[in-house]
Structure formats: C-alpha cells, structure tokens
C-alpha positions, 0 to 999 in steps of 0.5 A: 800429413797425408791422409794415410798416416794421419790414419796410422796416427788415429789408430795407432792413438786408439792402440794406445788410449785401449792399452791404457784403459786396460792396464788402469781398469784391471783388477790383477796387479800389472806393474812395470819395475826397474833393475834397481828394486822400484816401481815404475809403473803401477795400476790403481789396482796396487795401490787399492789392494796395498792402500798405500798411494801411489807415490808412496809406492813409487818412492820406496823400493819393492822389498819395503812392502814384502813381508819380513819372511819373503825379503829374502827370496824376493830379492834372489827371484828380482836377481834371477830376472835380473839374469834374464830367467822369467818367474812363473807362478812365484808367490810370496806375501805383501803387508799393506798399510793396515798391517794385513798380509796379502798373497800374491803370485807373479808372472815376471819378464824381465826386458835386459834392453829397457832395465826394466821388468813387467809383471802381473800379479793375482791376489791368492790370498783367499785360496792361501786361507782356505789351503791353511784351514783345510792344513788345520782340518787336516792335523785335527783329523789325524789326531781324531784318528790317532786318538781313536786309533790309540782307543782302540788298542787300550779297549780290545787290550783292556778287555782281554783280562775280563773275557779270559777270566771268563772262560777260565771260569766256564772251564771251572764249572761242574756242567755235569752237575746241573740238572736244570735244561734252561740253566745249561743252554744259559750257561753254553750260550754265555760260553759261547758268547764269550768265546766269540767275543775273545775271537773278535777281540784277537782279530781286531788287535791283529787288524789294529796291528795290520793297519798300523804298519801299512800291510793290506787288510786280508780279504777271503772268500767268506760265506756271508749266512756263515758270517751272519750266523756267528753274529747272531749267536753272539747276540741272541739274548738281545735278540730274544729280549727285544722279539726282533724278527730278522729275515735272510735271503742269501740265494743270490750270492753267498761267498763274497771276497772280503775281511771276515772280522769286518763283515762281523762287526758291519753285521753287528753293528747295523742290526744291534743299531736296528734293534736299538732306534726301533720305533715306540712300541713297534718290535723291530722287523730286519731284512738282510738279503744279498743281491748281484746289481750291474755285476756287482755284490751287494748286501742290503739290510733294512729296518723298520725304526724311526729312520733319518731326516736325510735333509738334515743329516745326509753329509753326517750319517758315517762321521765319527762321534756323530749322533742324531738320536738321545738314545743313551747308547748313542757314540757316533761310532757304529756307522763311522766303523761300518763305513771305514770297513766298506771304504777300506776295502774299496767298496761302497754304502749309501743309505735310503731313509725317511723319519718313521719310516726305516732304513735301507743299508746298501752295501755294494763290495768291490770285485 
C-alpha cells in the first residue's frame, strides 16, 4: 500500500470510528429503519429511552412499540416514506416497557436504493406536558370567566327590582312636607345615589351585552373631574363616615378618550379600596391627579393605607379572587375589575407600593 492510500485508509477509518462515536453518545434518537416496518440500526439512546434492549427492538416491527392511538398514522407517515416524501416534524407517541408514554418528533429520509429510512428523534414529551397543563389552565380560565361573567349579569339584573323600588319610593314622598334641613339633604342625597346606582346598573348590562357578542367597548372623550364628581356624589356618606381627605388635580389633562362606566367603577373601586385598607387609627389621605408622561395620559391615584409586600404579591395584585388583607370586605374583585377596564382598552396600570406605607395606582390610557 503505498503511502498516500495507507493516508486516505487512516483517515477515512477516523471518519468512520467519529461517525460512529457520534451516532452512539448522542442523546436524540438516531435509527436506521428498513421498508418492512423494523429497526435496523438503533443508538443506545433508544433503547435507554424506551427500556427495552436492543435486541428486542430489532426483533419486533416499529408499530409494536407505537401507542395504540398513533398505529395508525404511523403506518400512512412509513408509506409516505415509502413514496419517496421526507417527514419533518412528525409526532406521535411510544409506551415503553414500563407502561409510560413518550412523545417523540422525527425527521425522516427515506434512501429508495438501500430500502432503508434514516431518522432522528427528540424526546417532546416534557414540552407535550407543559402544552396539556397550559390546555387545562386554559378551560379552567374560561370557565373562571364564564362563571364570573354569568355572575354578573345575575347581580346587575337581581338588583334592578330593589333599586327601582327605590326610586318608586322616593317619588311617593311628600318632600314638601319635611320641615327638617338635614332630613331633606339625607333624603336627596339617598335619591340620588339611587339614581346613579341605577345608571350604573343599565350601563353594565348594556357593557355585559357588548362584550358578550364581540362588539368594541364604546370610548368617548370624558371629562375626568366630571366622571370623578359622579362618583364621589354616589359615595359621599362614606366619605364623610370615614373623614377621608380626597385631593384632585386635573390641570394637566382633563377630557380623556375612554369607556365612561369603566372610569367610574376604576374611580370607585380604587378610592373605596383606599378608604378601606386605611392604616389603625390614621384617616385616609387620597391623591388623584392627572398627568401627560413621554405624551402619554396618565391618572395617578395615591394612598396612605397599610400598602403591599410587592415581594410577595407582585405577580397577584390584579387576579381574580386574590386577597392579601382579612378585612371582612376583602373579594378579590375590585383590582381584577380595575384591571380588565385599563387592559381592555389597551392601556396600562402598574402599582408602586411599600407595607405602612401606601400605594400609588398609575393608570396610563392608550391614545
């Protein structure tokens, strides 16, 4: 042998002794198959990953080990091969000695000369798990949101009966008869909490109803001291009850492009909730102010309460039914609303927040 060949034989031996190394140490599957639906070559890989040996694997025909389910379009995918049509991606599952199912997904070549097929699997199962449980997730979420949605419409309908009874009595009062001042501004505050109430009810049915067949939520250009104003009247015995000092500051920007029954219950919810979790013995100091950051139009409500451990409830302050408080008003719903209503509509809310400390809503609206 002369010296160059004896060269080519070395290397060529390398080649081959690497090639080999390679198809044994990798952890994918690599498999050499014939047309007659057996194994003619597997790594160790396959066989670790399915625990049978390797003779067993070599002895019976692939569809033996496939699960019952994928027999099938195992056997149309080998055909297809067959056919000279390469598989990409192809997935389907394998139960190994034990009884455990495994995912795998192939890249197939079918070689018409040899008869044979070379393929490489990866084991998906972990990404097939996590795909199922995010499915489950998913369904449960939906019937969260179908249950609340339902829960809603029951509440906003159930209260209509008592709040027009209401009014129908505030309409049967001889007003003119009361002598007492205080009497009479009880009485027209009551009515006119009522009737707000009522407002508030027919807009979240009609907002109920938009949603539930798919129409966009109407945005109009609101004035948001008006807006607060509103809200305010409609809680001004608790207000008063809990000496809570509220300071506004509109001069920034006042008319904002957004769902007015939206604003309202954001409004409502996030200063009933201030007065609520104040700190012992401290009266509750609210700050609501507007301004425009990087051009953007932002509503900032602040508090001096008893405030967040972010730490610990960063990811959970806006889920539904989530309470960090054993205040015996505490739902989990207020912030979840609050949320919906700023995402819904594009924008924004992040929350700034230390325990004892307060909290600072920033509310930033899409243009």
């Amino acid at each position: 042998m002369t010296k160059n060949k004896e060269n080519e034989f070395v290397c060529n031996f390398e080649v081959f002794t690497n090639f080999e190394r390679f198809f044994d140490l990798s952890h994918d599957l690599f498999c050499i198959s014939g047309y007659d639906g057996y194994f003619k070559r597997i790594n160790p890989s396959v066989s670790n990953l399915l625990e049978y040996t390797n003779e067993e694997l070599l002895e019976r025909p692939i569809n033996h080990f496939v699960h019952e389910n994928d027999k099938e379009k195992t056997s149309l995918a080998r055909n297809e091969l067959k056919n000279q049509v390469p598989l990409f991606d192809f997935e389907n599952r394998y139960v190994t000695k034990s009884g455990r199912v495994i995912w795998l997904s192939w890249t197939s070549i079918p070689v018409e000369e040899e008869q044979l097929i070379y393929a490489v699997a990866k084991n998906i199962t972990h990404k097939k798990e996590l795909e199922e449980e995010r499915k489950l997730h998913l369904k449960r979420l939906t019937e969260i949101n179908e249950e609340f949605k339902n829960l809603s419409y029951s509440t906003a309908h159930d209260l209509r009966s008592p709040v027009n009874n209401m009014i129908s009595i505030f309409e049967l009062l001889e007003t003119a008869e009361i002598k007492n001042s205080e009497t009479l501004e009880f009485i027209n505050i009551l009515k006119s909490t009522t009737d707000t109430l009522k407002e508030n009810l027919n807009e979240y049915i009609k907002l109920l109803n938009a949603n539930n067949q798919n129409y966009n939520i109407n945005k109009e250009d609101i004035s948001l001291s008006n807006t607060l104003n509103e809200v305010l009247i409609s809680i001004n015995s608790l207000i008063q009850n809990s000496q809570a000092s509220i300071s506004i500051d509109f001069s920034k920007i006042d008319i904002i492009k957004f769902n007015k029954s939206y604003l309202k219950s954001i409004f409502l919810n996030l200063i009933t909730n201030s007065i609520k979790y104040a700190k012992p013995n401290t009266l509750a100091n609210i700050s609501i102010r507007s301004e425009i950051t990087n051009n953007a139009t932002q509503l900032i409500i602040s508090d001096n309460g008893i405030g967040f451990d972010l730490e610990k409830v960063h990811n959970k302050v806006f889920g539904l039914y989530e309470t960090f408080s054993n205040h015996i008003d505490s739902n989990g719903i207020g912030l979840y609303l609050v949320y919906k209503h700023v995402t819904n509509l594009g924008g924004k809310i992040s929350l700034d927040s230390k325990v004892n400390e307060g909290s600072t809503f920033t509310i930033t609206f899409k243009d």
